[in-house]
N, C-alpha and C positions, 0 to 999 in steps of 0.2 A: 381765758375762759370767761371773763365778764363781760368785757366787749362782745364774743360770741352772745354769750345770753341778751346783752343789751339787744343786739341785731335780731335775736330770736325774737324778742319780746315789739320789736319794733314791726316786726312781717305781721307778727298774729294782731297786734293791734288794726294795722294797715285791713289786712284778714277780715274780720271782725267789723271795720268802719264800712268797705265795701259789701260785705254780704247785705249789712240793714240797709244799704242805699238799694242797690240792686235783684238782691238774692243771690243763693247758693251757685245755681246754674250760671248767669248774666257776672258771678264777681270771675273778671280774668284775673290771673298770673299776670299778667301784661300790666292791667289794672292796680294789684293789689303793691308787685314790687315797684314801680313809680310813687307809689303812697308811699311806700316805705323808705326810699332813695337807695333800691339796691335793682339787678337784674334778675332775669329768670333765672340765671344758673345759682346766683346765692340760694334762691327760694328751692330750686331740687335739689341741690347739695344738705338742704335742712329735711326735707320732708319727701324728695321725691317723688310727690306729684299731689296735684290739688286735691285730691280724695283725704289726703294725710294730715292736708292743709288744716283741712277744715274739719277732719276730726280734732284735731290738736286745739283749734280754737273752740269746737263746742266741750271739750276736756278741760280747758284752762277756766270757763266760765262756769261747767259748773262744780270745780273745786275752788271758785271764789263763793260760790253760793254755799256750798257747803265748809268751806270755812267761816263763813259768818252765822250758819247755823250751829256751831262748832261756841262760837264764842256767846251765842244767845243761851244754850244748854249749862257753858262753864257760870256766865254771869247771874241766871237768872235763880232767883232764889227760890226754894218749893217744888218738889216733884211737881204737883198738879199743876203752879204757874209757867214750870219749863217745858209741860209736854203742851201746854195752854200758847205758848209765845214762840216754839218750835215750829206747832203746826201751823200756828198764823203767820207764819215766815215765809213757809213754804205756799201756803194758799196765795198768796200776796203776790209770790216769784213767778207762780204759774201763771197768773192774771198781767201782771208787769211787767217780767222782764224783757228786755228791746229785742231777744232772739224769739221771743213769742210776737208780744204788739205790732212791731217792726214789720217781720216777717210774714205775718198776716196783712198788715194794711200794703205794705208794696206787693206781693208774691204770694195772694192768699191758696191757691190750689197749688204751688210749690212748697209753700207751710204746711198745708193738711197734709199733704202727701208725705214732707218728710219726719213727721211728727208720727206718719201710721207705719211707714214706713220701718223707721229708728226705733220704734215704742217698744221692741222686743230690749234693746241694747239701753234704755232710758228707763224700762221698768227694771231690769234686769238688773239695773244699776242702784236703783232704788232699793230694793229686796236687797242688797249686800249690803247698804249700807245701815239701813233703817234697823235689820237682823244684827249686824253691831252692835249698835247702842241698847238694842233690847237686850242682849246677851252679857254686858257691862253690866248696867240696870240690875239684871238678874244676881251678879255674880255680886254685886256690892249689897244686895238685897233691899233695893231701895222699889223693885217692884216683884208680882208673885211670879214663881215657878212656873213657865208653861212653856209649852213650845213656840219658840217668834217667828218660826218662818211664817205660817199662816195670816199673823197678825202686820208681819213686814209685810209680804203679798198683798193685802188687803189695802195697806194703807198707799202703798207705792201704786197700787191701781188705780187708787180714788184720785190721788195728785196728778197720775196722766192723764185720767179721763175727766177732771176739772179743765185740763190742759186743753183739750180738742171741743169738748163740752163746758163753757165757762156757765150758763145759765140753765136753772133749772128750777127745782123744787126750792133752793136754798138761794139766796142771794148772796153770793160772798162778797160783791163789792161792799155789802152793808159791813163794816166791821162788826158791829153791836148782833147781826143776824149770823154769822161767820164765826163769831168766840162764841155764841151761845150753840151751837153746832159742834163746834172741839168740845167743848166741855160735856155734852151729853153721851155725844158718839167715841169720841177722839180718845179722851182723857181716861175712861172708864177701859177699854179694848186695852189698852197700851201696859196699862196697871193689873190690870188682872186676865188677859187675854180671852180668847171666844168662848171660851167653855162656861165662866166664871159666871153669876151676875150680881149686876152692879151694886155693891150696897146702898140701901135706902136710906 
Protein backbone atom coordinates (compact mmCIF):
# COMPACT_ATOMS: atom_id res chain seq x y z
CA UNK A 1 0.00 0.00 0.00
CA UNK A 2 2.85 2.50 0.39
CA UNK A 3 4.70 1.89 -2.54
CA UNK A 4 1.03 2.40 -4.20
CA UNK A 5 0.75 5.71 -2.59
CA UNK A 6 4.36 6.61 -3.14
CA UNK A 7 3.57 6.02 -7.16
CA UNK A 8 0.35 7.82 -6.56
CA UNK A 9 1.95 10.77 -5.05
CA UNK A 10 4.68 10.56 -7.79
CA UNK A 11 1.89 10.88 -11.12
CA UNK A 12 0.16 13.86 -9.25
CA UNK A 13 3.45 15.48 -8.73
CA UNK A 14 4.50 14.57 -12.48
CA UNK A 15 0.53 16.08 -12.77
CA UNK A 16 1.08 19.15 -11.23
CA UNK A 17 4.91 19.93 -12.83
CA UNK A 18 3.29 19.63 -16.39
CA UNK A 19 -0.02 21.39 -16.06
CA UNK A 20 2.24 24.88 -14.89
CA UNK A 21 4.65 24.19 -17.90
CA UNK A 22 1.95 23.68 -20.31
CA UNK A 23 -1.54 23.94 -19.01
CA UNK A 24 -4.53 21.79 -18.36
CA UNK A 25 -5.34 21.03 -22.08
CA UNK A 26 -1.54 20.79 -23.77
CA UNK A 27 -0.42 18.52 -20.20
CA UNK A 28 -0.63 14.80 -21.88
CA UNK A 29 -0.88 11.43 -20.24
CA UNK A 30 2.01 10.70 -22.47
CA UNK A 31 3.72 13.62 -21.05
CA UNK A 32 2.85 13.48 -17.33
CA UNK A 33 3.56 9.29 -16.95
CA UNK A 34 7.28 9.78 -18.47
CA UNK A 35 7.73 12.44 -15.72
CA UNK A 36 6.60 10.24 -13.42
CA UNK A 37 8.74 6.86 -14.85
CA UNK A 38 5.56 4.86 -15.22
CA UNK A 39 2.99 4.16 -18.51
CA UNK A 40 -0.36 5.24 -19.51
CA UNK A 41 -2.10 2.20 -18.10
CA UNK A 42 -0.38 2.78 -14.32
CA UNK A 43 -1.91 6.32 -14.76
CA UNK A 44 -5.78 4.83 -15.77
CA UNK A 45 -5.49 2.04 -13.39
CA UNK A 46 -5.25 5.16 -10.63
CA UNK A 47 -7.72 7.67 -11.98
CA UNK A 48 -9.15 6.47 -15.26
CA UNK A 49 -8.77 9.33 -17.18
CA UNK A 50 -7.23 12.77 -17.16
CA UNK A 51 -10.33 14.72 -16.17
CA UNK A 52 -9.64 12.59 -12.70
CA UNK A 53 -6.14 13.35 -13.00
CA UNK A 54 -6.37 16.53 -12.68
CA UNK A 55 -9.17 16.96 -10.35
CA UNK A 56 -7.22 14.75 -7.89
CA UNK A 57 -4.20 17.17 -8.16
CA UNK A 58 -6.30 20.45 -7.85
CA UNK A 59 -7.81 18.27 -4.62
CA UNK A 60 -4.36 17.45 -3.26
CA UNK A 61 -3.28 21.36 -3.55
CA UNK A 62 -5.87 22.61 -2.05
CA UNK A 63 -5.98 20.51 1.00
CA UNK A 64 -2.21 21.49 1.29
CA UNK A 65 -3.48 24.97 1.39
CA UNK A 66 -5.97 24.44 3.77
CA UNK A 67 -3.96 22.56 6.01
CA UNK A 68 -1.71 25.17 6.59
CA UNK A 69 -4.54 27.38 7.17
CA UNK A 70 -5.59 24.79 9.62
CA UNK A 71 -2.16 25.21 11.43
CA UNK A 72 -2.23 29.16 11.26
CA UNK A 73 -5.79 29.10 13.07
CA UNK A 74 -4.44 26.17 15.72
CA UNK A 75 -1.03 28.44 16.29
CA UNK A 76 -2.03 31.87 16.07
CA UNK A 77 -2.96 33.30 19.30
CA UNK A 78 -6.26 35.79 19.59
CA UNK A 79 -9.41 35.43 18.01
CA UNK A 80 -8.89 38.83 16.15
CA UNK A 81 -5.13 37.90 15.23
CA UNK A 82 -6.35 34.38 13.77
CA UNK A 83 -9.27 35.59 11.75
CA UNK A 84 -6.34 38.67 11.04
CA UNK A 85 -3.54 35.84 9.68
CA UNK A 86 -6.19 33.39 8.29
CA UNK A 87 -7.59 35.76 5.91
CA UNK A 88 -4.08 37.17 4.95
CA UNK A 89 -3.28 33.58 4.09
CA UNK A 90 -5.84 33.03 1.98
CA UNK A 91 -5.49 36.67 0.07
CA UNK A 92 -1.85 35.74 -0.36
CA UNK A 93 -2.74 32.05 -2.04
CA UNK A 94 -5.07 33.64 -4.40
CA UNK A 95 -2.45 36.23 -5.67
CA UNK A 96 0.55 33.44 -5.46
CA UNK A 97 -0.09 30.26 -5.83
CA UNK A 98 1.75 28.56 -9.03
CA UNK A 99 -1.97 27.10 -10.19
CA UNK A 100 -3.01 30.69 -10.34
CA UNK A 101 0.53 32.86 -11.39
CA UNK A 102 1.51 29.93 -13.55
CA UNK A 103 -1.56 29.34 -15.21
CA UNK A 104 -2.09 32.79 -16.08
CA UNK A 105 1.17 33.73 -17.49
CA UNK A 106 1.62 30.47 -19.70
CA UNK A 107 -2.39 29.68 -20.60
CA UNK A 108 -4.06 32.90 -19.46
CA UNK A 109 -7.67 32.40 -21.38
CA UNK A 110 -7.42 28.56 -20.33
CA UNK A 111 -6.98 30.00 -16.62
CA UNK A 112 -9.84 32.59 -16.81
CA UNK A 113 -11.89 30.01 -18.29
CA UNK A 114 -11.18 27.29 -15.96
CA UNK A 115 -11.24 29.56 -12.87
CA UNK A 116 -15.11 30.76 -14.30
CA UNK A 117 -15.72 27.63 -15.35
CA UNK A 118 -14.82 25.48 -11.71
CA UNK A 119 -15.96 28.65 -9.62
CA UNK A 120 -19.28 27.04 -8.85
CA UNK A 121 -17.20 23.67 -7.43
CA UNK A 122 -14.19 26.25 -5.68
CA UNK A 123 -16.82 28.53 -4.20
CA UNK A 124 -18.80 25.85 -3.29
CA UNK A 125 -15.95 24.54 -1.69
CA UNK A 126 -15.15 27.54 0.08
CA UNK A 127 -18.77 28.03 1.73
CA UNK A 128 -18.17 24.23 3.34
CA UNK A 129 -15.44 24.88 4.70
CA UNK A 130 -15.34 28.44 5.94
CA UNK A 131 -19.26 27.46 7.33
CA UNK A 132 -17.12 24.99 9.47
CA UNK A 133 -14.97 26.85 11.28
CA UNK A 134 -17.63 29.56 11.77
CA UNK A 135 -19.99 26.78 13.35
CA UNK A 136 -16.80 25.44 15.86
CA UNK A 137 -16.18 29.27 16.59
CA UNK A 138 -19.81 29.38 17.51
CA UNK A 139 -20.14 26.20 19.35
CA UNK A 140 -16.98 27.05 21.65
CA UNK A 141 -18.36 30.61 21.86
CA UNK A 142 -15.33 32.22 21.01
CA UNK A 143 -17.64 34.20 18.30
CA UNK A 144 -21.54 35.44 18.33
CA UNK A 145 -24.66 33.39 17.43
CA UNK A 146 -25.61 33.96 13.98
CA UNK A 147 -26.17 32.20 10.96
CA UNK A 148 -22.58 31.38 8.78
CA UNK A 149 -23.87 30.46 5.91
CA UNK A 150 -24.26 34.05 4.61
CA UNK A 151 -21.09 35.26 6.14
CA UNK A 152 -19.20 31.92 4.61
CA UNK A 153 -20.97 32.81 1.08
CA UNK A 154 -19.75 36.29 1.42
CA UNK A 155 -16.38 35.66 2.15
CA UNK A 156 -15.73 32.56 -0.22
CA UNK A 157 -16.93 34.97 -3.01
CA UNK A 158 -14.73 37.77 -2.20
CA UNK A 159 -11.56 35.05 -2.27
CA UNK A 160 -12.80 33.91 -5.85
CA UNK A 161 -13.40 37.02 -7.17
CA UNK A 162 -9.95 38.44 -5.78
CA UNK A 163 -8.89 35.29 -7.76
CA UNK A 164 -10.17 36.39 -11.46
CA UNK A 165 -10.01 40.16 -10.26
CA UNK A 166 -6.60 40.72 -8.40
CA UNK A 167 -6.73 44.76 -8.56
CA UNK A 168 -9.06 47.01 -7.64
CA UNK A 169 -10.16 49.61 -5.03
CA UNK A 170 -7.89 47.64 -2.51
CA UNK A 171 -4.26 46.78 -3.25
CA UNK A 172 -3.72 43.44 -1.71
CA UNK A 173 -0.26 43.08 -2.89
CA UNK A 174 0.34 46.07 -0.19
CA UNK A 175 0.38 43.93 2.89
CA UNK A 176 0.05 46.98 5.23
CA UNK A 177 -3.27 48.05 2.65
CA UNK A 178 -4.58 44.17 2.78
CA UNK A 179 -4.40 43.67 6.93
CA UNK A 180 -5.94 47.15 7.24
CA UNK A 181 -8.91 45.79 5.04
CA UNK A 182 -9.29 42.31 7.24
CA UNK A 183 -9.30 44.07 10.07
CA UNK A 184 -12.14 46.61 9.06
CA UNK A 185 -14.15 44.35 6.89
CA UNK A 186 -12.94 40.82 7.57
CA UNK A 187 -12.57 40.65 11.32
CA UNK A 188 -15.78 42.43 12.42
CA UNK A 189 -18.35 40.09 9.73
CA UNK A 190 -16.71 36.80 11.08
CA UNK A 191 -17.12 37.84 14.82
CA UNK A 192 -20.41 39.12 14.84
CA UNK A 193 -21.89 38.28 11.34
CA UNK A 194 -24.11 40.70 8.98
CA UNK A 195 -26.83 41.67 10.93
CA UNK A 196 -24.51 42.86 13.85
CA UNK A 197 -22.67 46.28 13.95
CA UNK A 198 -19.26 46.64 14.53
CA UNK A 199 -18.56 47.84 17.93
CA UNK A 200 -16.84 51.19 18.33
Amino acid sequence: MATRDRLTEAILDAALVRILQVGIRRASLDDIARRAGVNRVTIYRRFRAKENLVDTVLQREIRRVLAELGTIMETTPGLDAQIEEASLFIITQTRTHALVTELLRVVPEEAIEFYTVRGEELVGLGIRYIEGILRRSQKYGAIDSYDPRPVAELLARFAHSLLLTPRGGVDFADEDAARAFVRVAVVPIVKYGTGARTPM
